[in-house]
C-alpha positions, 0 to 999 in steps of 0.5 A, a space after each residue: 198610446 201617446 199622442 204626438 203635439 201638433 201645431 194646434 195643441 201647442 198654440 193653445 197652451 196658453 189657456 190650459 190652465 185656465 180651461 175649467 176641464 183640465 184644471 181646477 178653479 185652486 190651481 188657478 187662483 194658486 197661480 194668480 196668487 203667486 203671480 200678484 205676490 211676485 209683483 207686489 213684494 217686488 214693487 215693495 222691496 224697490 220703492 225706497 229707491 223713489 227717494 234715492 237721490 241721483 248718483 254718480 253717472 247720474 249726474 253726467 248723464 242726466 243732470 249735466 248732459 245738455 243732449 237730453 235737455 232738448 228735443 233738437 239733439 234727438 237726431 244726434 243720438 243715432 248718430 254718435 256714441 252714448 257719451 259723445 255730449 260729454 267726450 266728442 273726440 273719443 272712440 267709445 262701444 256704447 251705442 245706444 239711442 233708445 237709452 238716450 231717447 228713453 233719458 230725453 222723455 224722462 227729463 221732458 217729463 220729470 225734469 231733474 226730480 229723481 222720484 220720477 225717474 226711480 219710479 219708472 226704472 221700479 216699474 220697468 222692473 215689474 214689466 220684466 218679472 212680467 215678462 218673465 212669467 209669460 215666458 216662462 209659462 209659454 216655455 215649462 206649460 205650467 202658471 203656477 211654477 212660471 209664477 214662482 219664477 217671476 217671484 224668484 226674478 222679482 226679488 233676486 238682489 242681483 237686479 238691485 243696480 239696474 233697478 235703483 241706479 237710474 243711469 243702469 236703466 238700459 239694462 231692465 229696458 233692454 230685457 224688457 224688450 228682448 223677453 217680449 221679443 222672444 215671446 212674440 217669437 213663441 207665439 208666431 211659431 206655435 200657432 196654428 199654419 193657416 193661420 198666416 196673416 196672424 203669425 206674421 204680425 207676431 214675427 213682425 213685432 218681435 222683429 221691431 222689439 229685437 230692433 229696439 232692444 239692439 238700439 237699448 244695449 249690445 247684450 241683446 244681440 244675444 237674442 238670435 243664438 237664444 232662438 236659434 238654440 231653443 227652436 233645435 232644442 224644443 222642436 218648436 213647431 213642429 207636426 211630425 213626430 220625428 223630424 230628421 235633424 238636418 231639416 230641423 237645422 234647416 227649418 231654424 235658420 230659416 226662422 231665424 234668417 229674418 234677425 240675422 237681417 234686423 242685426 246686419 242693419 244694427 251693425 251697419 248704423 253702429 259702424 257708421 256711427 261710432 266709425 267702427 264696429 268696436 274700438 280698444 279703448 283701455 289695451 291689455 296684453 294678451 296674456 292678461 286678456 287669457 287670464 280673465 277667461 276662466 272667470 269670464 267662462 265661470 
């Protein structure tokens, strides 16, 4: 007869495939293998950007922006749009001051040598594929095709600009945040009820994580739908067989109330500091608009 997932034996998926009882001693160099491979290649395939000079935003950002030349202009990042050094009188939708504080270390500690600041942006890289693979693994309970998704991620050309582009480097920072984030989450909700005090500083950190990914780049807001939709689809948490859909509804809102805090607050200092929530700063006809929105939808 199958036995029903509690709580308790979800929480634990973490070591199932490190327990010498259910899994053999190749399976788990296997996966370790694949794991290293993934980082390794994908630390290779981006270490040519370290001699990448600075390119394009680059230099507006970063070479000619005097706001991450000193410390006193740090206040000022949580307070105005991201190009607000360089355009003060323009309405702009960046809001960003992680990003610009993320800019403000690099310059403090690299100066203007771009090796410094290619190599972080590579290493960035690595902390997702990471991610990637610890979510993955906490999500499909299997090391070795978690793996084989970090190595697929890792080298995916479709990062080859957020990696080597340092003026893109919101974009690895952001995910980076939001994955662990999300992962936090997993963990909070999969562990065991009595364990309170444990589960709550899991949900408090992915609290600040999500916080700080808001204030890295706007995507992150994505994050709230995406637990939203897996805590329905994967039943997380759950002890009961059969839980009726209404009180499974009920029981991700409520996990989910918490973020929706986290975002009211990013959106009241985002009206505040670019004087509106958005602005249009190239206007379109509506008919072009609907045109874009089958390749949007693709």
């Amino acid at each position: 007869m199958h036995r029903a997932q509690t709580p308790e034996s979800i929480g634990n998926v973490e070591t199932l495939d490190d327990n010498p009882r259910l899994s053999s001693t190749r399976a788990v160099s296997l996966h370790q293998l694949i794991l290293l491979l993934a980082l390794v290649a994908t630390f290779l395939v981006y270490a040519g950007s370290l001699t990448f000079p600075f390119a394009y935003d680059d230099h507006l950002q970063i070479v000619q922006n005097r706001s991450v030349q000193s410390w006193q202009f740090v206040p000022h990042y949580f307070a105005s749009h991201v190009w607000s050094y360089q355009y003060p009188h323009l309405l702009s939708n960046y809001y960003r001051p992680l990003f610009l504080l993320w800019l403000r270390l690099h310059d403090a500690v690299f100066g203007l040598a771009p090796w410094g600041w290619h190599l972080t942006s590579v290493l960035l890289h690595l902390g997702v594929t990471f991610a990637v693979y610890r979510l993955a693994r906490r999500i499909i309970r299997d090391a070795r095709w978690a793996a084989v998704a970090a190595l697929v991620f890792g080298l995916h050309p479709v990062h080859i600009e957020a990696v080597a582009y340092v003026s893109a480097v919101c974009d690895p920072l952001m995910v980076l945040l939001l994955l662990s984030s999300f992962i936090c989450y997993l963990r909070a909700w999969e562990r065991p009820t009595p364990a309170r005090p444990q589960k709550h500083r899991w949900l408090a950190a992915s609290l600040v994580l999500y916080a700080m990914a808001t204030l890295t780049k706007e995507p992150a807001l994505l994050l709230v739908p995406m637990l939203f939709a897996y805590d329905l689809i994967s039943r997380l948490g759950e002890s009961e067989p059969v839980t009726p859909p209404g009180r499974r509804l009920w029981m991700a809102i409520r996990r989910i109330a918490p973020y929706l805090v986290v975002t009211l607050g990013y959106l009241v200092a985002r009206y505040f500091a670019l004087k509106g929530l958005s602005h249009t700063v190239t206007p379109l006809p509506l008919s072009t608009e609907v045109m874009t929105w089958p390749w949007i939808l693709w």
